[in-house]
N, C-alpha and C positions, 0 to 999 in steps of 0.2 A: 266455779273458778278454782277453788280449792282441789279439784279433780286434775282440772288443768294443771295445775302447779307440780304436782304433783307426776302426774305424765310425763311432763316433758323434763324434770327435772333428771327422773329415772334414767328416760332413755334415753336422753341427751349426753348423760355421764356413760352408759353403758357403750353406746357407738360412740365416744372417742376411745373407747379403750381403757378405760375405767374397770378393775375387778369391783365383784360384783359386790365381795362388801364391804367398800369402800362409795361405790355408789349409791349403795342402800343408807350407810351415813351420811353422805352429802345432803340425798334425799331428804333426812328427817331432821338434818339442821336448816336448810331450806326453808321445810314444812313449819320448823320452830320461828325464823326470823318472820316469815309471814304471816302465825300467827301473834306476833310479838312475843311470843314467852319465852326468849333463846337464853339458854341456861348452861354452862357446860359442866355443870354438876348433874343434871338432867338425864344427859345424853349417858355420862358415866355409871349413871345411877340403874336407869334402863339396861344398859350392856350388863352390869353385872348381874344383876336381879336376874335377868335371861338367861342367863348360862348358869348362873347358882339355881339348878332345880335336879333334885333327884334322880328325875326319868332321864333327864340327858347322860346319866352316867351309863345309861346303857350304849349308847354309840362307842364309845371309847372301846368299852369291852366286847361287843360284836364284831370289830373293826378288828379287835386283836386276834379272833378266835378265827377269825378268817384268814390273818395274817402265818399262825398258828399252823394250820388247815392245811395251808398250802406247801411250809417249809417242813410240816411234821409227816406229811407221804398220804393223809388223809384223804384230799381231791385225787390224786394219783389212783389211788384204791378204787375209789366211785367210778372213775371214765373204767378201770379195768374191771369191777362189777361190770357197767354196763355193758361193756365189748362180749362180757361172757354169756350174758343175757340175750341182749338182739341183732350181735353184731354182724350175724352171719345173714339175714337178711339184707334183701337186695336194697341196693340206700342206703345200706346198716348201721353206717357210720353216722351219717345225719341224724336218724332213731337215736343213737350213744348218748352224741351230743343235746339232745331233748332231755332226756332222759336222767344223766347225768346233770341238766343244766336245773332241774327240779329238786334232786335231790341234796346240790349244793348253796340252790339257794334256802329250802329248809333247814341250814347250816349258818349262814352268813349275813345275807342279805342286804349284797351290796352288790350290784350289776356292772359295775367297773370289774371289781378283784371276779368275779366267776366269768365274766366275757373273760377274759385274759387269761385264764386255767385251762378254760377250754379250750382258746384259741392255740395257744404254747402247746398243748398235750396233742389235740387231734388235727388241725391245720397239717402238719407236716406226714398225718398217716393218710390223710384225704387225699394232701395232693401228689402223691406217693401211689394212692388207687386209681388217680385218673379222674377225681369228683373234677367240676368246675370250680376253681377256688374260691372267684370272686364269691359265688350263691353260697358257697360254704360258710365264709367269710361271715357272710350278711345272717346266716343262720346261728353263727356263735353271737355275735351282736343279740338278734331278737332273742336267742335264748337266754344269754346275760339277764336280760331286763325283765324276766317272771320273779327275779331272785327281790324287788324290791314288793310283789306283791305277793306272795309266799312266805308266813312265817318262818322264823321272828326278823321284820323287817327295821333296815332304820328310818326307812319314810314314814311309817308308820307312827314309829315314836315320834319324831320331828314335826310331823302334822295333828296328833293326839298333843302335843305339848301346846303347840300353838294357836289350834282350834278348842282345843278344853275338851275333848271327843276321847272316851277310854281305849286305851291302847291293847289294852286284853280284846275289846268286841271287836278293832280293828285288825286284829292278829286274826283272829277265830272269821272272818268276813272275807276275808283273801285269801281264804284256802281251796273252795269252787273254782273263782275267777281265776287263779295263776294256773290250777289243774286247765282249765279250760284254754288258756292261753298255751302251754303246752300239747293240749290238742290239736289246737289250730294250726302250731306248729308244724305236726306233724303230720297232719292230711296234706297243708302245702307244700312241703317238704315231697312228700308220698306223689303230688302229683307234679311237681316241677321237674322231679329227677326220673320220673317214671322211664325216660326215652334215655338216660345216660350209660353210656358203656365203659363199666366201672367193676373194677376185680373186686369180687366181694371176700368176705373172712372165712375161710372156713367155718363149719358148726363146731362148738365144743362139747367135748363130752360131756357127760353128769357128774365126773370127779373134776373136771380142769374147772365149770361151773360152779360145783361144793366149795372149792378151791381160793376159787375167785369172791365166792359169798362170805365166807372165815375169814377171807382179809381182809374184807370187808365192813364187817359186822358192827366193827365197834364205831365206825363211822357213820353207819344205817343207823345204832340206835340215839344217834346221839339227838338228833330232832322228833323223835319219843321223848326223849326223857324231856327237851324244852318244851315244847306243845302239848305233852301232856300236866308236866309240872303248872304251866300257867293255867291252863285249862282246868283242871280241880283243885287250883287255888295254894299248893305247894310253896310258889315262891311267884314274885311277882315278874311284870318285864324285867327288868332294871337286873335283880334277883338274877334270872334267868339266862342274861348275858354273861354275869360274874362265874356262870356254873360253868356256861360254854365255852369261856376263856380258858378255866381250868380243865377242864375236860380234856378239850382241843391240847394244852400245855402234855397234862398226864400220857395221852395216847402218842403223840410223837417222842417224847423223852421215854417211855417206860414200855410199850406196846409196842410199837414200833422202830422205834430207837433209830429215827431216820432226822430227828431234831435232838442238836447237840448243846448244850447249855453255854457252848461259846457262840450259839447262834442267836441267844436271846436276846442278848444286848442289841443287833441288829434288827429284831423281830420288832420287840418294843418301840425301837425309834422310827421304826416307819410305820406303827401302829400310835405313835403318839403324832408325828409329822400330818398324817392323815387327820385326826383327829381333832389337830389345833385347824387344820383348815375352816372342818367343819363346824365346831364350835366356836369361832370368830365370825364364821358367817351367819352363824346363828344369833349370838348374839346384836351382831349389828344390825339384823332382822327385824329385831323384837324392838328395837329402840323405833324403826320405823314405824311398827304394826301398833304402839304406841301411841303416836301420833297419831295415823290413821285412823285409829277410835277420836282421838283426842278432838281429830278434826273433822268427826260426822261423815266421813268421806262412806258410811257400807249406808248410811241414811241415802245421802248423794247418788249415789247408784240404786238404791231402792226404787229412788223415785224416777227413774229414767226405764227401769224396769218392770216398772209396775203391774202393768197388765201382766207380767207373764206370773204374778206372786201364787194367782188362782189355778194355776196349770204348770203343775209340778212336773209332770214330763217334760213339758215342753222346757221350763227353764232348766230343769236339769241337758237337752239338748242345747241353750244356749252356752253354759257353761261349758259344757264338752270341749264346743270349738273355740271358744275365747282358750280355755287352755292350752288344746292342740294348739294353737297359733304360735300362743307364748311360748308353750315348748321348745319350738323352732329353734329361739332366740335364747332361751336361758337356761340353765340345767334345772335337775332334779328341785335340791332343796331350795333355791329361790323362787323359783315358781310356788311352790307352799306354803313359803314364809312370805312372799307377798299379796297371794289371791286368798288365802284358807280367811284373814281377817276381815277382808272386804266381803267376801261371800258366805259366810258361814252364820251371821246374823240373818240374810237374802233366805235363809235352804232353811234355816230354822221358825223364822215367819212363814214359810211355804207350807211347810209341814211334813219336810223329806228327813229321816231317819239319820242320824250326822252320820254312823257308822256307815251307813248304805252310802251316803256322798262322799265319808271317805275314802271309801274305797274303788270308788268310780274313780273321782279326783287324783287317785296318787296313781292308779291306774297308768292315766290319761299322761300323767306328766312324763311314766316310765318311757310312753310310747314317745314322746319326745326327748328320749334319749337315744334312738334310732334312726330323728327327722333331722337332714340337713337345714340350716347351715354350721349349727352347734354340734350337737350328733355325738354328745361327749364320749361314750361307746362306741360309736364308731371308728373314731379316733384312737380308740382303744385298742381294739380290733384289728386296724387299720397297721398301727405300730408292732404288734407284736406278733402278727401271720405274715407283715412283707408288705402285704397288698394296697395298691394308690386307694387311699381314699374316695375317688372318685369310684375305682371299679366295685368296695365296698359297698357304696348306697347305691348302685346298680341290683346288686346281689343280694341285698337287705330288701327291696323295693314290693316282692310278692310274698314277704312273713310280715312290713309293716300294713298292707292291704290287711291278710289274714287276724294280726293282735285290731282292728278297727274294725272289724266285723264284728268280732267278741265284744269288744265296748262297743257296740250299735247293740249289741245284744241287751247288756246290761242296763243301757238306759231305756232300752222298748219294755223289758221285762226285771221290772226292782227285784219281783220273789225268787231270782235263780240267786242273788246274795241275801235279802230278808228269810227266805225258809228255811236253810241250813244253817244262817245268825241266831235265829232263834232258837235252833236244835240246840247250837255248840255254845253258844256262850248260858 
């Protein structure tokens, strides 16, 4: 019953049009009147404890350094790296945008702000060569959404906070699977536009490439210095973000000198504006996820699942699609912040590796920031190339095939993330 309450209470509030965490407190004062404990010192007590945690200070400052990134000529650099690279290849631009969508999310890790850089920067050179916009479109989208599983991610952290699951093994675990998902990228890519009659780029020489690499550079090494600093123990996540904040700051003010110090004011505020979203909704999370232990509900589920505790494949396929599904429906981090405490006792009595589930897990959710009717990227997308939304998940439809082929992969086969987890971490 308490499962039930619980359910309907959620999406009851979400379909009137309830934001989401606002519906996540509804939910878990609900959850308190039913189980008589309803407190509203409680609920206040929960919200802050939540958001008072160290590792969440990394959102803020990833958030900035992306912010940062984009006003300091940083991203600008990377899409022109990549043009000098593969651009002259037939498709070449599609390649760019891959390629380019990899290397900015080992920078940021946020699949909104890197869908939107790329869409703004090569949208208008695509459709300029004749590409099909909408498939273009769809390929800035699926490209955006590797940045959430490509160090240093903020899913990662947000799901590592909430699941008790180290953010370092997570970091170091989704560095295969987003390469891979850039792959698959780019084979679909390679065979969708294979028949398109599109002006390609010229070849560049080896000095306009040298060129292109030096302006480069300091952008390329910036996710060295994070990935590896975490990785031999340097400085921690949290740590990590603070450096890239500065970093990102230093190379646009001093390096590049294409960020003006009457810009920051602006930087900041929509690098805090962001920020307070996220951490209000986290917080109102944690008060539910609270309850949810409070009220036995991952017991509740246990035992309706039971048979599958002894066939870890298979539950890890059950959860797959209860995710997809919910994706549909909810963004990123509510999906995390609601299923990570119900399931994560379920994977640990299974006996699945949490780092290996979570990285399937936040995988899985990215992919449902590409699935209508949410499609919060797409929407993204959608607003800043022009193109109707509707023609967008037209165009999106054979790279979200492609990224669920890769997770069919990942759950048939645990050691393509378990054997490189155990090299790197």
């Amino acid at each position: 019953m308490t499962i039930a309450v619980f359910l309907v209470t959620l999406f009851g509030t979400l379909s009137l049009g309830v934001p989401v965490a606002f519906a996540l407190m509804f939910c878990g004062i609900v959850l308190m009147f039913y189980m008589d404990i309803f407190n509203t010192q409680i609920v206040a007590q929960q919200m802050i404890s939540g958001a008072n945690t160290f590792t969440l200070l990394a959102i803020p400052f990833f958030l900035l350094a992306g912010e940062l990134m984009n006003a300091g000529g940083l991203s600008k650099r990377i899409v022109n790296f990549a043009i000098a690279c593969v651009g002259h290849i037939r498709g070449g631009l599609g390649i760019v945008a891959i390629f380019a969508a990899v290397i900015m999310a080992s920078l940021s890790g946020s699949a909104a702000a890197d869908s939107a850089a790329l869409a703004a920067i090569l949208i208008p050179m695509m459709r300029e060569a004749g590409y099909n916009v909408p498939r273009s479109a769809g390929l800035m989208a699926a490209g955006g959404v590797i940045a959430p599983v490509i160090p240093p991610s903020i899913a990662f952290i947000i799901f590592g906070v909430a699941a008790n699951v180290s953010i370092t093994g997570l970091f170091m675990g989704g560095i295969v699977p987003g390469l891979m998902m850039a792959l698959s990228l780019t084979a679909m890519w390679m065979f969708v536009a294979r028949k398109e009659d599109v002006k390609t780029l010229p070849r560049q020489s080896g000095q306009v490439r040298l060129r292109a690499s030096v302006a480069a550079i300091w952008a390329l090494i910036m996710p060295i210095i994070i990935l590896g600093g975490i990785r031999f123990g340097v400085f921690t996540p949290t740590e990590a973000a603070v450096i890239a904040a500065a970093y990102a700051m230093f190379v646009g003010l001093v390096v590049y000198r294409e960020l003006r110090v009457a810009q920051l004011y602006a930087v900041f505020i929509s690098a805090a504006k962001t920020t307070s979203v996220v951490l209000f909704l986290v917080a109102s999370a944690l008060v539910t996820s609270w309850l949810i232990t409070r009220a036995n509900i991952p017991a509740e589920v246990g035992d309706i699942i039971q048979p599958l505790i002894d066939r870890p494949q298979l539950l890890m396929l059950v959860i797959v699609l209860l995710v997809l599904v919910v994706g549909t429906v909810l963004d990123l981090a509510p999906t995390i912040l609601i299923l990570s405490p119900v399931l994560m006792p379920l994977v640990r009595e299974a006996g699945i590796d949490p780092v290996y589930f979570g990285v399937v897990f936040v995988m899985t959710t990215c992919i449902g920031l590409i699935t209508p009717p949410v499609g919060v990227v797409l929407n993204v997308v959608s607003g800043v190339s022009r193109v109707p939304l509707g023609q967008v998940i037209v165009g999106v439809a054979p790279f979200l095939i492609a990224q669920v082929v890769v997770l069919a992969l990942l759950v048939a086969f645990p050691q393509i993330v378990l054997v490189p987890l155990d090299f790197l971490r």
